[in-house]
Every structure is written in structure tokens, then in C-alpha cells.
C-alpha positions as CSV (number, residue, x, y, z in Angstrom):
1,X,-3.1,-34.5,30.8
2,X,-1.4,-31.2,29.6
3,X,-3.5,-28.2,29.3
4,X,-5.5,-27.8,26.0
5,X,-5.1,-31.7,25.0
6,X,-8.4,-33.5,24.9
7,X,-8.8,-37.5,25.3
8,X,-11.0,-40.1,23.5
9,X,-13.6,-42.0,24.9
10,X,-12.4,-45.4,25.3
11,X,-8.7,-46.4,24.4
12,X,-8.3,-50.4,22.9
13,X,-5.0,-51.8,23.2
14,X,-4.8,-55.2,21.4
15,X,-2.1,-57.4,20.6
16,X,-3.8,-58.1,17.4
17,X,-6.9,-56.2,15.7
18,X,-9.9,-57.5,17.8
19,X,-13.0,-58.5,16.0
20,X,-16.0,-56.5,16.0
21,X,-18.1,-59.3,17.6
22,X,-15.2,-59.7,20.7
23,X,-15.4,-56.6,22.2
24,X,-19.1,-55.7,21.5
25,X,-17.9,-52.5,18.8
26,X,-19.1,-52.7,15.3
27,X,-15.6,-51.7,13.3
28,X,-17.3,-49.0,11.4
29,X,-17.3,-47.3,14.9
30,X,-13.6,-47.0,15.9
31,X,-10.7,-46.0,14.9
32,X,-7.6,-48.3,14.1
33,X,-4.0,-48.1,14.0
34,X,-1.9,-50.6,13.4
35,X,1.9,-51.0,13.3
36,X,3.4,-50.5,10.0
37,X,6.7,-50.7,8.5
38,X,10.3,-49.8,10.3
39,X,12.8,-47.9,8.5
40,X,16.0,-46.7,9.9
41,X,16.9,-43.0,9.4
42,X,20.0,-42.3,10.3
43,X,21.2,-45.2,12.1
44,X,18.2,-45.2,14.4
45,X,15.2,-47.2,13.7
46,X,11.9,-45.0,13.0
47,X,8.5,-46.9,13.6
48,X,5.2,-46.1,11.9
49,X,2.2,-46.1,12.4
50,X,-1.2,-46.2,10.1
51,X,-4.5,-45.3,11.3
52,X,-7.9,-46.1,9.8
53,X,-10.8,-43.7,10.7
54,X,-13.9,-46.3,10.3
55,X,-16.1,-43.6,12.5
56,X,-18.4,-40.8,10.8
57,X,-16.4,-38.3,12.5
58,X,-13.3,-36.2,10.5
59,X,-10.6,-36.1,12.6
60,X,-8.9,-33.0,13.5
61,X,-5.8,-34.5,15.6
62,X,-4.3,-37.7,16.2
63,X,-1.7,-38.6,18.3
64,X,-0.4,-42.1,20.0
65,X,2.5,-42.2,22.4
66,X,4.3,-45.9,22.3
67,X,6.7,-47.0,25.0
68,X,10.0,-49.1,23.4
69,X,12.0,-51.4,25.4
70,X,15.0,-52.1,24.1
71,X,17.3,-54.9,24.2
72,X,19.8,-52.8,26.8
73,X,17.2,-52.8,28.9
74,X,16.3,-49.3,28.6
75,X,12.9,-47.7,27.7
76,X,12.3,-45.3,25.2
77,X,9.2,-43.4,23.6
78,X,8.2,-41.5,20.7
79,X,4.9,-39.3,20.1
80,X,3.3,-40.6,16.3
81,X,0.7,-37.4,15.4
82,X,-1.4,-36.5,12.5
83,X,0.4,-33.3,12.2
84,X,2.0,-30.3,14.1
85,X,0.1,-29.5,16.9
86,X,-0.2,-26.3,16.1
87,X,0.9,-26.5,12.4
88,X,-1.2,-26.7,9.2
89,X,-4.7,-28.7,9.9
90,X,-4.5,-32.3,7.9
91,X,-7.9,-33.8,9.0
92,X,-8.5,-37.0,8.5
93,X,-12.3,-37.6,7.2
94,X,-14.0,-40.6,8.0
95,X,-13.1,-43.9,5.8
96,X,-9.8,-43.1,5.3
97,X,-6.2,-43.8,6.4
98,X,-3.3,-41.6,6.9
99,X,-0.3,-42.4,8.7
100,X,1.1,-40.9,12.0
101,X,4.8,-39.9,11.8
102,X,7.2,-38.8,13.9
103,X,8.4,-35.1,14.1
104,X,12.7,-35.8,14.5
105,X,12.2,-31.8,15.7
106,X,10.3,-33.0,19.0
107,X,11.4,-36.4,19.5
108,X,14.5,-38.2,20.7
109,X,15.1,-41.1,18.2
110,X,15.2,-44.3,19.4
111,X,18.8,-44.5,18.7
112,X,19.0,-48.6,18.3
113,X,18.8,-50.9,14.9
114,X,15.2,-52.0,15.2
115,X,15.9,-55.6,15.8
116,X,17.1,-54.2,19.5
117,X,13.6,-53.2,20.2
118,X,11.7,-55.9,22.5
119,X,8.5,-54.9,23.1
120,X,6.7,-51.8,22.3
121,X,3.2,-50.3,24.3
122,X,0.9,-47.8,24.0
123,X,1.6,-45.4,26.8
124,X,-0.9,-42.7,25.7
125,X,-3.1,-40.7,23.1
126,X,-5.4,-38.0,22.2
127,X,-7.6,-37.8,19.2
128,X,-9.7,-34.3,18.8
129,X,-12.7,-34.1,16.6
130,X,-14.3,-30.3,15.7
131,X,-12.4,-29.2,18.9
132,X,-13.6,-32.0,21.6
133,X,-12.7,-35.5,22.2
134,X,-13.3,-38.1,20.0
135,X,-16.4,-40.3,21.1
136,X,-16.2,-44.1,20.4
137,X,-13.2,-46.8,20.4
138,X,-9.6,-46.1,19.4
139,X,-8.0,-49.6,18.7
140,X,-4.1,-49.9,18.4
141,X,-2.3,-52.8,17.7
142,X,1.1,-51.7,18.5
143,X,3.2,-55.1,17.6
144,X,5.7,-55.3,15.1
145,X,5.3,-55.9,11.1
């Protein structure tokens, strides 16, 4: 963990959306992101991401790392965040979506079509609510749309 970055509490990584009754967490408590739609920007495909705060808390920071590997055989990843780290604050209150981009400024693209990408997991994240970690769930489907 890099100085300064603070964790959730429990990190859910499902190949679908789990249902509140299958892993014992009511869906008003966690937070959900889901895969959404690929685009390519300049020749490279660019993955997104949408997130769904179902918790009480408003979210200060949100970021989800996601490993790619590609058809080549190589692996890849990109960092999706709420915002600049340290740029202008876009919470995101409780009931609402946003989506996580990424910044072209800090990441390497993936530099393939997005049919070349293979499989894609969640390698890390941090969410930070009023300064501290976020308590509860953080679900990610990471699977392609």
C-alpha cells in the first residue's frame, strides 16, 4: 500500500453481481461497480467502469485497478478513479452512480482493439470516505459488456 492511500473493508470480486442473500450483505450496504461500455480512443481500447454507492456513506475517493490480458499474451493494467487524486473533490453521496475513468495523463493505454483483451481482474482498490477507509463491501464485477 503507498503512503497516504487508505483501503476498504472487505473487497468482493464476482464474476456476476452476487445477490444480497449469497454472500450474507444486504445491497443497500456495498458499493458496486460493474463493467460498462468499451470505446476505443485512439486506436486503443478504453474500458469503463460504473460504480453504485448503495451505502449511507458519501464517498470521497474511488479507485479500482484491473489487470488485462491480452490476446499476445501480455498483461496490462489501468487505474479507474473518481477523480485526480489530488485534484478537485467529486464525492459521490450515497444512492448514486458515477463512473470511474481513466486519466490518459497517468496511464499507459492498453494499446490493443478490445476484442484482443481475454480476461480482465481486479488487481486492487481504495475507496476513502471523510478521510478513512470505507467500511462495508465493495463488489466489482469486472467482466465484459
Amino acid at each position: 500500500m503507498r503512503a497516504g492511500q487508505a483501503r476498504f473493508a472487505t473487497l468482493l470480486v464476482t464474476a456476476a453481481m452476487v445477490s444480497a442473500a449469497g454472500d450474507g450483505v444486504a445491497a443497500q450496504d456495498r458499493i458496486e461497480i460493474s463493467r460498462g461500455a468499451d470505446r476505443v480512443v485512439y486506436g486503443s481500447c478504453m474500458p469503463s467502469l460504473k460504480v453504485l454507492n448503495n451505502t449511507a456513506m458519501m464517498l470521497d475517493y474511488l479507485e479500482v485497478v484491473l489487470g488485462f490480458t491480452l490476446k499476445s499474451g501480455e498483461s496490462r493494467t489501468l487505474e479507474f478513479r473518481s477523480r485526480y487524486r489530488d485534484g478537485i473533490e467529486q464525492p459521490i453521496p450515497p444512492g448514486s452512480t458515477a463512473n470511474l475513468t481513466v486519466q490518459p495523463d497517468m496511464s499507459r493505454p492498453l494499446g490493443v482493439d478490445c476484442p484482443d483483451i481475454v480476461s480482465v481482474t481486479v488487481t486492487d482498490a481504495i475507496c476513502e470516505s471523510g478521510g478513512k477507509p470505507c467500511t462495508g463491501v465493495i463488489a466489482v464485477d469486472p467482466g465484459k459488456k
